[in-house]
Backbone bond lengths (Angstrom), bond angles and torsions (degrees), N, CA, C in turn:
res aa  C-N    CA-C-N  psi(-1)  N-CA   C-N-CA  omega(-1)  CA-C   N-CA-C  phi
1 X - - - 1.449 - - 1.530 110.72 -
2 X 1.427 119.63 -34.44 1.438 127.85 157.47 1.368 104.87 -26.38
3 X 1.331 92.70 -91.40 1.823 112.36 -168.64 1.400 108.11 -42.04
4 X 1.174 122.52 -19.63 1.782 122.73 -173.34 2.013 92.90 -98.82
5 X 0.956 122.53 -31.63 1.309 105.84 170.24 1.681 107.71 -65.68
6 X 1.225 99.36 -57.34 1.498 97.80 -175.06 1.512 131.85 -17.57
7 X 1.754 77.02 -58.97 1.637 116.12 -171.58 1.466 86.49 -49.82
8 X 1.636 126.48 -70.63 1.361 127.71 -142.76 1.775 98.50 -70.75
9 X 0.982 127.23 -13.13 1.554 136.23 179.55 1.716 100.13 -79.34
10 X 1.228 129.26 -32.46 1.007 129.86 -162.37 1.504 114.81 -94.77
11 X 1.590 101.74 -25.91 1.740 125.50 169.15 1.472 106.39 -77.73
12 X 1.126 115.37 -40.13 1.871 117.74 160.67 1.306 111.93 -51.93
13 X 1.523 113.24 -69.80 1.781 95.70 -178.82 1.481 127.16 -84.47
14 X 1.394 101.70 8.90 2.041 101.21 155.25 1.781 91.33 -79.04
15 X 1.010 138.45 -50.01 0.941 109.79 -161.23 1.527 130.61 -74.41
16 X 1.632 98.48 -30.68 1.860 114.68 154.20 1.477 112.52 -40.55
17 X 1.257 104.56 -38.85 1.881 122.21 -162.85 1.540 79.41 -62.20
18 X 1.172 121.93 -65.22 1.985 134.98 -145.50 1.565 109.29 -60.85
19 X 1.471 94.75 -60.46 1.531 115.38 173.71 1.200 144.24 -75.53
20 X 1.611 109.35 -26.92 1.258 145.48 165.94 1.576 99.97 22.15
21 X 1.426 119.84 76.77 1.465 119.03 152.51 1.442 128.30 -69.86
22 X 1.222 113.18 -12.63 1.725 112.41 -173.70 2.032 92.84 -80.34
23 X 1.172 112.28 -28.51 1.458 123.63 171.90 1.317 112.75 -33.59
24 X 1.577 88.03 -65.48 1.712 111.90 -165.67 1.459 101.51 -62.35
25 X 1.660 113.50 -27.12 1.608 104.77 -149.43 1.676 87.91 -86.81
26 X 1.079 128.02 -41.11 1.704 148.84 -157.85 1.725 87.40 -61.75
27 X 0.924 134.98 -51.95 1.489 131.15 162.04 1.465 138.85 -102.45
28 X 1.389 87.17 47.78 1.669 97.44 -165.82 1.896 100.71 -87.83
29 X 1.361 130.44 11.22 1.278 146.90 179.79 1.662 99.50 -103.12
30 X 0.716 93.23 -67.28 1.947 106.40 176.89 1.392 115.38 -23.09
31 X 1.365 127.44 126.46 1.429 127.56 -162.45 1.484 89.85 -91.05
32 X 1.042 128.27 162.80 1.769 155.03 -163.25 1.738 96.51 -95.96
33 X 1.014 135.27 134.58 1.479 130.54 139.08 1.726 102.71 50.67
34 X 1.692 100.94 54.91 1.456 112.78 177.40 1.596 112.60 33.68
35 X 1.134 130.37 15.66 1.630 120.70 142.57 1.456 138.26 -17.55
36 X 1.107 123.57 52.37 1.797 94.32 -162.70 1.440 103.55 -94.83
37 X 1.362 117.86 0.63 1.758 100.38 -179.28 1.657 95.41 -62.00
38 X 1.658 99.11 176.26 1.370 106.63 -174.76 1.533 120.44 -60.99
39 X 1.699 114.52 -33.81 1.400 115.15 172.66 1.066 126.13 -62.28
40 X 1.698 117.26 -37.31 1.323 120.74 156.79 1.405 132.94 -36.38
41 X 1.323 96.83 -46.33 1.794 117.47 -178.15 1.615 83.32 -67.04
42 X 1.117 114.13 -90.39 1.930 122.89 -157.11 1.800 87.87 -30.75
43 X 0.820 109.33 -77.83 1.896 100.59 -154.00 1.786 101.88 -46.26
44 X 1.333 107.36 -44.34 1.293 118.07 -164.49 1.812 109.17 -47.17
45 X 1.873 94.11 -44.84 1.481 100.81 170.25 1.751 131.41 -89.26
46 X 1.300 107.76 23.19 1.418 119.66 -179.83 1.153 111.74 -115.26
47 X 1.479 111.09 -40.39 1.910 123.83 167.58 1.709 86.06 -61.56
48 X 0.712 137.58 -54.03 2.036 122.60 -141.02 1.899 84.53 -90.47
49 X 1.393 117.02 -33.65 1.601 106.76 -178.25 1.828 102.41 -67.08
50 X 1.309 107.67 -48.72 1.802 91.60 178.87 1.163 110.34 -79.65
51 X 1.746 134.73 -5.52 1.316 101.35 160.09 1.593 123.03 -89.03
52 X 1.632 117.71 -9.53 1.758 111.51 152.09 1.582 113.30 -50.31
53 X 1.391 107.71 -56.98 1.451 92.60 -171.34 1.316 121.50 -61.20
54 X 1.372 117.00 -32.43 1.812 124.37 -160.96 1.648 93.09 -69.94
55 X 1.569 114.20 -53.24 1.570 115.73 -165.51 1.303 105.42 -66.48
56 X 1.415 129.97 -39.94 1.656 149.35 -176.63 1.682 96.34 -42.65
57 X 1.347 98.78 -65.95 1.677 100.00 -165.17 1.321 108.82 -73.36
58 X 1.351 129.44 -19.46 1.373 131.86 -177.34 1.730 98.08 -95.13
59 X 0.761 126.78 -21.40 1.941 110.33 175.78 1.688 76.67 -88.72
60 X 1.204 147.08 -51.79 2.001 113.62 -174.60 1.288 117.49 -59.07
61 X 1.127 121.59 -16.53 1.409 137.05 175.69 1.630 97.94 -75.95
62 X 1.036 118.00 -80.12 1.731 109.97 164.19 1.557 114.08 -18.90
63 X 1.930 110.81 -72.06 0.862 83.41 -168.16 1.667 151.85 -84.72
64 X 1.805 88.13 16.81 1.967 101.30 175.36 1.416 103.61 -82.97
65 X 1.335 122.99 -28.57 1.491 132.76 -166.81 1.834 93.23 -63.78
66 X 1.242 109.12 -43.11 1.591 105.61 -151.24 1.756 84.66 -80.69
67 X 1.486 116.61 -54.19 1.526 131.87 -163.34 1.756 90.64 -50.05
68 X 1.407 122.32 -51.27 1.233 95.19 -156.05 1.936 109.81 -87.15
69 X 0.959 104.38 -9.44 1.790 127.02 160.41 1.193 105.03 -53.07
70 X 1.590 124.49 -38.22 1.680 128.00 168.33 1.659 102.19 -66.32
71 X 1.271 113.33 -73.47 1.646 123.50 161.89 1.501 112.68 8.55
72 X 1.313 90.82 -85.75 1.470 97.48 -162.78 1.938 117.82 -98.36
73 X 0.865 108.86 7.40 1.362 136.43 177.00 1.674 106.09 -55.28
74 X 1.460 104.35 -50.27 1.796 115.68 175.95 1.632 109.29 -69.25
75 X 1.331 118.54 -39.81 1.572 142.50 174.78 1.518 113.94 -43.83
76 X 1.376 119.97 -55.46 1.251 144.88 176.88 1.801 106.18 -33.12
77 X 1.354 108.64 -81.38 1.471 114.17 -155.13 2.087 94.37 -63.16
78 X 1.517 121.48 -21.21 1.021 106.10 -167.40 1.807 106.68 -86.70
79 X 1.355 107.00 -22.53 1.659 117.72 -178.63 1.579 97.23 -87.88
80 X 1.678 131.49 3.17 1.883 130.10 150.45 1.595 115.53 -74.87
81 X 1.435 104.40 -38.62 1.245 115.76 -171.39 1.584 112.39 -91.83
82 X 1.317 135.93 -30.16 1.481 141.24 123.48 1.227 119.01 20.63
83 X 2.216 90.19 -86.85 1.565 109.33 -150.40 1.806 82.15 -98.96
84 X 1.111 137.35 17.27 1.163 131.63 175.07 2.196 106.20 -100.44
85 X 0.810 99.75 -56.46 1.574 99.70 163.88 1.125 121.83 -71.90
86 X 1.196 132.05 -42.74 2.052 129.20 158.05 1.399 94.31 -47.07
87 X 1.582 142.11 -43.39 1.407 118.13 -174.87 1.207 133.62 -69.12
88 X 1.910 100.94 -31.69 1.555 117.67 179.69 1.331 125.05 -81.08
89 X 1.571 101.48 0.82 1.404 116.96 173.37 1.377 137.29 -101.45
């Protein structure tokens, strides 16, 4: 059960790795494609704010997908062995 937490810790930060919003947020000041007039700046910081939020909610989305894959993961071999004796019976 160790090694399966692990595992699921390790499917969290591939997916931090993929999506990497703390990225986006760490230069969310930073003008886009050397922009520095002010419009540059404004868009520059509205694209990088919806891509924190868009990637943010989608790595929590990852991480219930993976958490509940831990969940029910133990569940499995006992709902084989279940529908395997209700059949032979």
């Amino acid at each position: 059960m160790i090694f399966a937490g692990k595992r699921v810790w390790q499917f969290f930060l591939l997916g931090n790795v993929s999506l990497a919003p703390g990225l986006w947020l760490k230069n969310i000041f930073v003008p886009m494609f050397g922009q520095a007039d002010w419009q540059g700046r404004l868009m520059s910081f509205f694209m990088r704010l919806m891509n924190v939020i868009v990637r943010g909610a989608l790595l929590m989305i990852w991480l219930t997908v993976v958490a509940a894959i831990f969940l029910v993961w133990p569940i499995v071999p006992l709902v084989v062995v279940y529908f395997l004796r209700r059949s032979l019976m």
